[in-house]
N, CA and C atoms as an extended XYZ file, in Angstrom:
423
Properties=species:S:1:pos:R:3:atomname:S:1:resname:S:1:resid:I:1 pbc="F F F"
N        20.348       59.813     -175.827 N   UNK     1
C        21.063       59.100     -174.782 CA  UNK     1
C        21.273       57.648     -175.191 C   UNK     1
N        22.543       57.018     -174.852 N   UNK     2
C        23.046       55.869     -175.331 CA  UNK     2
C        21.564       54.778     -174.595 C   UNK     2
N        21.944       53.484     -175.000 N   UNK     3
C        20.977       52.309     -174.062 CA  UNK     3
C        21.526       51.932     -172.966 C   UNK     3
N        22.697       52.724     -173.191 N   UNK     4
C        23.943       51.979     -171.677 CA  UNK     4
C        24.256       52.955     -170.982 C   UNK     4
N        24.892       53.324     -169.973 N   UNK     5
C        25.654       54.059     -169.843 CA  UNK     5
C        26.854       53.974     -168.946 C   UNK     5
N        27.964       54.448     -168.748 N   UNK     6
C        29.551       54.491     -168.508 CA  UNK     6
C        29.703       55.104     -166.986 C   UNK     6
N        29.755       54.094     -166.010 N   UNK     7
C        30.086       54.963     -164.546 CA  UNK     7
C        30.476       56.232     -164.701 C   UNK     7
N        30.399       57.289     -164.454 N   UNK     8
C        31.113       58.610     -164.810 CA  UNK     8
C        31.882       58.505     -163.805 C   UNK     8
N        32.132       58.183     -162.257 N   UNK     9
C        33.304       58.614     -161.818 CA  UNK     9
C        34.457       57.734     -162.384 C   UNK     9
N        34.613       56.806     -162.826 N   UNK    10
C        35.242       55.933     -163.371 CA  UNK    10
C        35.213       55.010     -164.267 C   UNK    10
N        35.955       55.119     -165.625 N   UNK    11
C        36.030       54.465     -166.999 CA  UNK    11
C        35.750       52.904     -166.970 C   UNK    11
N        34.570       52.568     -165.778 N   UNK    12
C        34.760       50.995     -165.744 CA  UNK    12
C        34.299       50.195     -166.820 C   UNK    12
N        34.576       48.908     -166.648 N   UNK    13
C        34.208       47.692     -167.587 CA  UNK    13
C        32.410       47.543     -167.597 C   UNK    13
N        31.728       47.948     -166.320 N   UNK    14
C        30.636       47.269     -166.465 CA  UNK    14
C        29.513       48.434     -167.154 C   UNK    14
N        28.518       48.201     -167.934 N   UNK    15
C        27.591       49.078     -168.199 CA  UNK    15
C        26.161       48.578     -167.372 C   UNK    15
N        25.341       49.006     -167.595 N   UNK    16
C        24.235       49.511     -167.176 CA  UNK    16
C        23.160       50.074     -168.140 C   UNK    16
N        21.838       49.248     -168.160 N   UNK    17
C        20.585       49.678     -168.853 CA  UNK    17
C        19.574       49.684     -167.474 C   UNK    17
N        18.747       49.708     -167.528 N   UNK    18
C        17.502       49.492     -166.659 CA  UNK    18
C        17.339       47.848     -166.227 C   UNK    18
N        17.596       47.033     -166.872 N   UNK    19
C        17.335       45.914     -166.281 CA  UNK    19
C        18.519       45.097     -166.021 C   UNK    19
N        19.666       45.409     -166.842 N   UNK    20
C        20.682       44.724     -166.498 CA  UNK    20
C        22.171       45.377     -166.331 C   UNK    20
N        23.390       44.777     -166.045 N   UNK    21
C        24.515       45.075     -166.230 CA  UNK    21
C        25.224       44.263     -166.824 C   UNK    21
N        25.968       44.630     -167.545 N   UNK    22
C        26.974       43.695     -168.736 CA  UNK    22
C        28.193       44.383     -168.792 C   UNK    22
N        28.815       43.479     -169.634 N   UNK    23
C        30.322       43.909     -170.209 CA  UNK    23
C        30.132       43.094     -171.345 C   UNK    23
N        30.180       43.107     -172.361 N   UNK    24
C        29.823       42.559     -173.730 CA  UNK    24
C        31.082       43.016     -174.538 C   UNK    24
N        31.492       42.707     -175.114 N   UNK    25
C        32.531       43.013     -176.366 CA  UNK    25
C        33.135       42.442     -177.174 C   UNK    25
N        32.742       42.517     -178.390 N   UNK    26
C        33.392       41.715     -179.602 CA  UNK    26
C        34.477       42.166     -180.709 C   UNK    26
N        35.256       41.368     -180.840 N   UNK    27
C        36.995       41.641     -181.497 CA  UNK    27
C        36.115       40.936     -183.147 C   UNK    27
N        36.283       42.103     -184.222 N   UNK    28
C        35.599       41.843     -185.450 CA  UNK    28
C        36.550       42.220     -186.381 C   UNK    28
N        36.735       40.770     -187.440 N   UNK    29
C        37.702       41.587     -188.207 CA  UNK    29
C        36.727       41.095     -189.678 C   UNK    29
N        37.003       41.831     -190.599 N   UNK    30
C        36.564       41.802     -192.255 CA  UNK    30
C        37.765       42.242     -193.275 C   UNK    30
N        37.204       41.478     -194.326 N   UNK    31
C        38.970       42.103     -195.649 CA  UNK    31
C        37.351       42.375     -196.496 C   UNK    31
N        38.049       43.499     -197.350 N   UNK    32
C        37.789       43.695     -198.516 CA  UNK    32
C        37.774       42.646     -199.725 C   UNK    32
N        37.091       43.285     -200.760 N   UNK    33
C        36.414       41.693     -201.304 CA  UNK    33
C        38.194       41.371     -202.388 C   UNK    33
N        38.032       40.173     -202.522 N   UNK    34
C        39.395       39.693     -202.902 CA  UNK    34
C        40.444       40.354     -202.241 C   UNK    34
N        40.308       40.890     -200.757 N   UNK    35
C        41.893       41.353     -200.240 CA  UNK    35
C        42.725       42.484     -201.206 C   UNK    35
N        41.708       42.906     -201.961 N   UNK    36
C        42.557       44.155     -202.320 CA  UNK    36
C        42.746       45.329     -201.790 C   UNK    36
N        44.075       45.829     -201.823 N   UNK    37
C        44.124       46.918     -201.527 CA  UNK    37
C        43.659       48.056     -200.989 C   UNK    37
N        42.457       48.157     -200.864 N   UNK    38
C        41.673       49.293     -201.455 CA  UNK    38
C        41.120       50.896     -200.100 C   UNK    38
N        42.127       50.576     -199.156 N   UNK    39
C        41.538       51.194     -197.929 CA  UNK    39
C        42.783       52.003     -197.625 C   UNK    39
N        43.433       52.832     -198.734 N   UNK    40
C        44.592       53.715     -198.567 CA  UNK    40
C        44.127       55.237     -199.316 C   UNK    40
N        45.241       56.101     -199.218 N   UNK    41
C        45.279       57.268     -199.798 CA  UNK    41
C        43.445       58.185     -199.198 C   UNK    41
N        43.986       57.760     -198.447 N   UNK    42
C        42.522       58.618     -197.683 CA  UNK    42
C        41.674       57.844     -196.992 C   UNK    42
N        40.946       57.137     -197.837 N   UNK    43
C        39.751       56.240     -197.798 CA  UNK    43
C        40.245       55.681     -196.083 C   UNK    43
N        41.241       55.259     -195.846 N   UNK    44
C        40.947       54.670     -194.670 CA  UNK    44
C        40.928       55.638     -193.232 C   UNK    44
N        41.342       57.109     -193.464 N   UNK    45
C        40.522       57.870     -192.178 CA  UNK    45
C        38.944       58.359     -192.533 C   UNK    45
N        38.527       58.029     -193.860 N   UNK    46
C        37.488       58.391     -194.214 CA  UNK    46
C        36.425       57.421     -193.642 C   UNK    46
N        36.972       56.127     -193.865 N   UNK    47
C        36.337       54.921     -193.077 CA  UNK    47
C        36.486       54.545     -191.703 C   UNK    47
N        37.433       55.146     -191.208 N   UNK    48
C        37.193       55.517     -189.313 CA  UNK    48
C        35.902       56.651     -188.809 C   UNK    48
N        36.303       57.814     -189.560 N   UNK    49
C        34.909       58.453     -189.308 CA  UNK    49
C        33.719       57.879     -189.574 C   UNK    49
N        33.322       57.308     -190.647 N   UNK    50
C        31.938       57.010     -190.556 CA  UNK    50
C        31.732       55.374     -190.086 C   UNK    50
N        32.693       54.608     -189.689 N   UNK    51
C        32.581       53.727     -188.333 CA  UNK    51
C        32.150       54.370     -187.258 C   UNK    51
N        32.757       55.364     -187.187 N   UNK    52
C        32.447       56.104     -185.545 CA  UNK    52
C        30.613       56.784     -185.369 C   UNK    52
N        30.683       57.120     -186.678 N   UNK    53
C        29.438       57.620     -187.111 CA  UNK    53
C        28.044       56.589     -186.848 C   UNK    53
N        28.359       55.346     -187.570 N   UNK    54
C        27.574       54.732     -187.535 CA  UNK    54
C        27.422       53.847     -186.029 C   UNK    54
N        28.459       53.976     -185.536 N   UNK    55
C        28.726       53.123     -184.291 CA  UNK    55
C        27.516       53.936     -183.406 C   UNK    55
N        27.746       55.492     -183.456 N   UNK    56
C        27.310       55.980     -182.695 CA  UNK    56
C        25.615       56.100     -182.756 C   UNK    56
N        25.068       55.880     -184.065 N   UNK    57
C        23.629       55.654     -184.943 CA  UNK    57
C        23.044       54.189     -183.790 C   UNK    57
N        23.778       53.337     -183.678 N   UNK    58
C        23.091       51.966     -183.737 CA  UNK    58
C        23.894       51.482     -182.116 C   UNK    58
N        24.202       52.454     -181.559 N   UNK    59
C        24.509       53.055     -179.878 CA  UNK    59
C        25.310       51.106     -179.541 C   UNK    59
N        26.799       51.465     -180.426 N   UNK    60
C        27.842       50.309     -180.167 CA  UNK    60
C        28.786       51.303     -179.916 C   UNK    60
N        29.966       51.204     -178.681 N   UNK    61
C        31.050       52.123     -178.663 CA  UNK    61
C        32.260       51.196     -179.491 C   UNK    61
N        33.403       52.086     -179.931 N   UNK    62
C        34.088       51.312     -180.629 CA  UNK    62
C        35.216       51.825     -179.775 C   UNK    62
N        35.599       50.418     -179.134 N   UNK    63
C        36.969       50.538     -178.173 CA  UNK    63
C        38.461       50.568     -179.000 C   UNK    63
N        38.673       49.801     -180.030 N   UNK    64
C        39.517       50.037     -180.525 CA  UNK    64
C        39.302       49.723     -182.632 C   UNK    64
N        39.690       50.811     -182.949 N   UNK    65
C        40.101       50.021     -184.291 CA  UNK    65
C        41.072       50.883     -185.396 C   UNK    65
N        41.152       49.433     -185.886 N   UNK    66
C        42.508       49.422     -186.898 CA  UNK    66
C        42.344       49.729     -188.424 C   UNK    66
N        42.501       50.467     -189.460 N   UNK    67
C        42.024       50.438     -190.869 CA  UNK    67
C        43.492       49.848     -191.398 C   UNK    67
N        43.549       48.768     -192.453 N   UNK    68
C        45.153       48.296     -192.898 CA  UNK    68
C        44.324       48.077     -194.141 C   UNK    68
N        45.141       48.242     -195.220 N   UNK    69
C        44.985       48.299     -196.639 CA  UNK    69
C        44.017       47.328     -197.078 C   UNK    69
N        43.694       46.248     -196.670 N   UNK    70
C        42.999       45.351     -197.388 CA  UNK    70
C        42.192       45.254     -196.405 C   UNK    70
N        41.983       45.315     -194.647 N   UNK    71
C        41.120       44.827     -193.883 CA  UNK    71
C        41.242       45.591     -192.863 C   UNK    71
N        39.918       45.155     -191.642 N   UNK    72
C        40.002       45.964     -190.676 CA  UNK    72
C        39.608       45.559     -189.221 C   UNK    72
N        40.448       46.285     -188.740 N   UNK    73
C        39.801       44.742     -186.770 CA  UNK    73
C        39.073       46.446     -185.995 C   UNK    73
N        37.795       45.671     -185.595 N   UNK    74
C        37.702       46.949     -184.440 CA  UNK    74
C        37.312       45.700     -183.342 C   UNK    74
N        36.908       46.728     -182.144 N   UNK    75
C        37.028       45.694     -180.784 CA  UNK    75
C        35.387       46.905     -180.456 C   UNK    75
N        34.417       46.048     -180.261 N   UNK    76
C        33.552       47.167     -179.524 CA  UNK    76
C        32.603       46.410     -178.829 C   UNK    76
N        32.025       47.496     -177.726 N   UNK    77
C        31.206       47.226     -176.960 CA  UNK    77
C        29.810       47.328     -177.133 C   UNK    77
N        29.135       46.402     -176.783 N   UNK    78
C        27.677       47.039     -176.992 CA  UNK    78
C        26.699       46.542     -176.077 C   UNK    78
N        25.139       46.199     -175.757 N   UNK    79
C        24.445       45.932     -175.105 CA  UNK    79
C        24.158       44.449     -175.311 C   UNK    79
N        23.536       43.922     -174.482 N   UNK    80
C        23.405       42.448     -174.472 CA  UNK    80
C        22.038       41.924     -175.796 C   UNK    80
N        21.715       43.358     -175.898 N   UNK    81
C        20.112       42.749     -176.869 CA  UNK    81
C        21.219       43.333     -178.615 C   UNK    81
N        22.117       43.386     -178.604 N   UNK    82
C        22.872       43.354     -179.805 CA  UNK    82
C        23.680       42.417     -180.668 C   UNK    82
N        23.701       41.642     -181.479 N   UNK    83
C        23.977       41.078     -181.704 CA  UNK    83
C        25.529       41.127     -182.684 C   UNK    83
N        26.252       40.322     -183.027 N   UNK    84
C        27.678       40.457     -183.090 CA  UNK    84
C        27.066       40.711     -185.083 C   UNK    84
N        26.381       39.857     -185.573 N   UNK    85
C        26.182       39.916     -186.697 CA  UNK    85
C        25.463       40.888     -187.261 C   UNK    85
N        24.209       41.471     -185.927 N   UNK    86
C        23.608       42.767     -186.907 CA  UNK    86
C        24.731       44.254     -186.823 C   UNK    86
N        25.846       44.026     -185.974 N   UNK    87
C        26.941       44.997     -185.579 CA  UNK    87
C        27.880       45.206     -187.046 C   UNK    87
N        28.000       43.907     -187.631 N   UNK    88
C        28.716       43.713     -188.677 CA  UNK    88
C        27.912       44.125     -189.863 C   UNK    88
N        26.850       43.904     -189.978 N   UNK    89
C        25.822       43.947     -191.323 CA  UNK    89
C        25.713       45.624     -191.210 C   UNK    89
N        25.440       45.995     -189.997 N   UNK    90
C        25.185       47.441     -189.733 CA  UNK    90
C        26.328       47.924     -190.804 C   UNK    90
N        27.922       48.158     -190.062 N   UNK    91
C        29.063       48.828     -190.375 CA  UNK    91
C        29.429       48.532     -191.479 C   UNK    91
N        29.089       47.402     -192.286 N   UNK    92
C        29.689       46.895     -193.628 CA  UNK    92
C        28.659       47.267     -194.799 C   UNK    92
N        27.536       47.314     -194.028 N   UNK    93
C        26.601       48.258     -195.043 CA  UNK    93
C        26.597       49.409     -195.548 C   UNK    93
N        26.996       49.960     -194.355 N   UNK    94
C        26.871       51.838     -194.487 CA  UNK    94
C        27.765       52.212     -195.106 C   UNK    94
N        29.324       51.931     -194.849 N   UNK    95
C        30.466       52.123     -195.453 CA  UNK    95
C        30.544       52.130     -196.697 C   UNK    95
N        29.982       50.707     -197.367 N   UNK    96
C        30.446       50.562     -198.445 CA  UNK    96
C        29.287       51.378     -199.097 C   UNK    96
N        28.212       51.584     -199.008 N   UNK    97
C        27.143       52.199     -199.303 CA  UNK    97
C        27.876       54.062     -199.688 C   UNK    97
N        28.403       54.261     -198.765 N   UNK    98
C        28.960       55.684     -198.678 CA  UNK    98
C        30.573       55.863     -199.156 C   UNK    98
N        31.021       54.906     -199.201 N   UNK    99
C        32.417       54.978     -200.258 CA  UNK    99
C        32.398       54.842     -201.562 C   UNK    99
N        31.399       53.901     -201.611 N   UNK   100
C        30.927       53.439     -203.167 CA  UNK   100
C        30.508       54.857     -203.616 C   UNK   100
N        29.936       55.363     -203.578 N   UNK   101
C        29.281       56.471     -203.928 CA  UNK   101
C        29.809       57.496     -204.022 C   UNK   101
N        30.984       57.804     -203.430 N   UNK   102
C        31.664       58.772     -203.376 CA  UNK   102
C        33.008       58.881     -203.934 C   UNK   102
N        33.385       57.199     -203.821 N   UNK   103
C        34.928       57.033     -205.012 CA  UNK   103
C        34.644       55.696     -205.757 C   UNK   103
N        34.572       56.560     -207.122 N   UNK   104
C        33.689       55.690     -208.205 CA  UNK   104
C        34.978       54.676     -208.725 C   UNK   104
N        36.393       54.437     -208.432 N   UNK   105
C        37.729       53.779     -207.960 CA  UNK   105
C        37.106       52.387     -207.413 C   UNK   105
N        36.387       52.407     -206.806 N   UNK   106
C        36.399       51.498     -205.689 CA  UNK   106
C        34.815       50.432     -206.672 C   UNK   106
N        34.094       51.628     -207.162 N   UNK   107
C        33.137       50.300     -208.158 CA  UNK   107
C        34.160       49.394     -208.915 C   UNK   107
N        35.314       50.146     -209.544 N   UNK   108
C        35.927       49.813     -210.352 CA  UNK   108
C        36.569       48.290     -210.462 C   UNK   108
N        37.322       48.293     -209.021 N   UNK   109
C        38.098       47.831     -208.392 CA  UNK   109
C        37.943       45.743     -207.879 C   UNK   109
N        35.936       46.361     -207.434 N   UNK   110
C        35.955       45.223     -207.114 CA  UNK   110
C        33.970       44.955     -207.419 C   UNK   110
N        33.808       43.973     -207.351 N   UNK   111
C        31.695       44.552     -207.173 CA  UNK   111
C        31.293       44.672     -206.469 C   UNK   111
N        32.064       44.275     -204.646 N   UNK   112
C        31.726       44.774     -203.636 CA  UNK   112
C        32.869       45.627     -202.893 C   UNK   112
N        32.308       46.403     -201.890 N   UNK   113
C        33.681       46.824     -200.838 CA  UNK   113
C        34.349       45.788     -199.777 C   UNK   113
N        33.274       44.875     -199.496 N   UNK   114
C        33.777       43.747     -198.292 CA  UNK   114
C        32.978       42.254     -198.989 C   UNK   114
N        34.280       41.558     -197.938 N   UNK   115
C        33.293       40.032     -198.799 CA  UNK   115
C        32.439       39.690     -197.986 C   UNK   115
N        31.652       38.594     -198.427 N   UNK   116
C        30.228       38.009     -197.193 CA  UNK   116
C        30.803       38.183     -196.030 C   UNK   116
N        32.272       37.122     -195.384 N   UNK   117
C        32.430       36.871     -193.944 CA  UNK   117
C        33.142       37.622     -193.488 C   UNK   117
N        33.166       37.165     -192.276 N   UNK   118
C        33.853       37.773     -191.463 CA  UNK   118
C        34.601       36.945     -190.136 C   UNK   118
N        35.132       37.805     -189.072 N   UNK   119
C        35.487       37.016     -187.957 CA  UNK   119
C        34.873       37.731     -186.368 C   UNK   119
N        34.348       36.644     -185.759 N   UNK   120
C        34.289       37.492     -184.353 CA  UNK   120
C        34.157       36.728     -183.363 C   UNK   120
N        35.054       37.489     -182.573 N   UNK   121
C        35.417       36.712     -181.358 CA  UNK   121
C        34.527       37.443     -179.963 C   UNK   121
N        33.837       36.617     -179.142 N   UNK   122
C        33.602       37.460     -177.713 CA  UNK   122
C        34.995       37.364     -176.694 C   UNK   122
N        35.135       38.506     -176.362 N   UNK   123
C        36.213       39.051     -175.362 CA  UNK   123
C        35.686       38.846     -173.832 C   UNK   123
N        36.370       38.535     -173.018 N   UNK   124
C        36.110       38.547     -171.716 CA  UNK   124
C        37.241       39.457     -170.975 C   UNK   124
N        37.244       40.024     -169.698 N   UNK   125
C        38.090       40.983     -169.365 CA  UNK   125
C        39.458       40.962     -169.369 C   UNK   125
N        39.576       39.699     -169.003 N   UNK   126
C        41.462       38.937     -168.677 CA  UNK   126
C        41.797       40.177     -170.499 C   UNK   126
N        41.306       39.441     -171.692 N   UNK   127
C        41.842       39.639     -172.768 CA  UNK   127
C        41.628       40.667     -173.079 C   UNK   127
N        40.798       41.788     -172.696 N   UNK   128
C        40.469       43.265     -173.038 CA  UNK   128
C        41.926       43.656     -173.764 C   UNK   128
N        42.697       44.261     -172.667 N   UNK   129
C        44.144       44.470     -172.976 CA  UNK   129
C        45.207       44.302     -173.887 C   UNK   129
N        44.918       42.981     -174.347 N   UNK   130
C        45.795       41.830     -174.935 CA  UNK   130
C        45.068       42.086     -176.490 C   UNK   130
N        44.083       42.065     -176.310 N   UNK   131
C        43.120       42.573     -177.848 CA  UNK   131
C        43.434       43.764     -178.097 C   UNK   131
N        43.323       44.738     -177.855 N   UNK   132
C        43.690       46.151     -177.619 CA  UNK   132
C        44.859       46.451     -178.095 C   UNK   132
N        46.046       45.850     -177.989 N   UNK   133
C        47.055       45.828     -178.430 CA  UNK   133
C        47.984       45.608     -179.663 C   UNK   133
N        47.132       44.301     -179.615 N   UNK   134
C        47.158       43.754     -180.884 CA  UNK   134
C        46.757       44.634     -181.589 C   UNK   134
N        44.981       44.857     -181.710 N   UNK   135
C        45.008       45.907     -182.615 CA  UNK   135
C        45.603       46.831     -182.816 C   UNK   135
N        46.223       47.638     -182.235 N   UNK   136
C        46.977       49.037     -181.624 CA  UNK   136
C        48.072       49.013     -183.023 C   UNK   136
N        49.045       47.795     -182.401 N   UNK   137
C        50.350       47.241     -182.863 CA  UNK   137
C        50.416       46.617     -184.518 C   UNK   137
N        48.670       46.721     -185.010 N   UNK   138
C        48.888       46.149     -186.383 CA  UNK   138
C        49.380       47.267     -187.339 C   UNK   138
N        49.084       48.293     -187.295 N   UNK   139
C        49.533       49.269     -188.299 CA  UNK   139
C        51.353       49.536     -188.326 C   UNK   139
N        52.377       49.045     -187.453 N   UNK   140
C        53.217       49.010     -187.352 CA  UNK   140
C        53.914       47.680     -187.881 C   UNK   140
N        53.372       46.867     -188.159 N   UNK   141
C        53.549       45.709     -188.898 CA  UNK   141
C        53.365       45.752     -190.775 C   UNK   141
């Protein structure tokens, strides 16, 4: 069972643990190391699944995300005792840990899969939507 959990009669904003209620959510984006290329010809539904995978390991929901050739935005929710940076260290670990290993292309390519930084923004509700979109709308660009 998650640490949170989701009104069931209705998809609302607020969650719920035992001691508190929140709405928490952070808009995270990362590039691959030198912005290359490297998140096509498969690799990038390969790297939605095990986002989802790991999201679901370290109990963060992932509201929205985007895979684009060199980088990637997700938008997710999580609990208030989570932090935006162990969310990032989590997903940028595992991935590259499990791509590396599996498309020996990608040692090739670069010495890591992602670089040190990153970006993250906290979301408040007004912008839920407006984030959402954006992401939505980048693969069409």
């Amino acid at each position: 069972m998650s640490i949170f959990q989701i009104n069931n009669k209705e998809k609302c904003r607020w969650k719920h643990c035992k001691t508190s209620v929140f709405n928490i959510k952070f808009h995270l984006i990362w590039c691959t190391k030198y912005r290359r290329k490297l998140l096509i010809n498969g690799i990038d539904e390969e790297l939605k699944i095990l986002f989802e995978e790991k999201a679901k390991e370290i109990k963060i929901e992932i509201v929205s995300l985007e895979v684009m050739p060199e980088h990637v935005h997700l938008f997710v929710s999580c609990a208030p005792t989570i932090a935006a940076h162990w969310i990032v260290q989590q997903l940028k670990g595992y991935t590259s840990n499990v791509l590396r290993s599996k498309h020996e292309f990608l040692i090739k390519k670069a010495p890591s899969l992602w670089t040190r930084s990153y970006y993250c923004e906290s979301i408040g509700h007004i912008c839920e939507k407006t984030i959402q979109r954006y992401i939505e709308d980048q693969k069409g660009k």
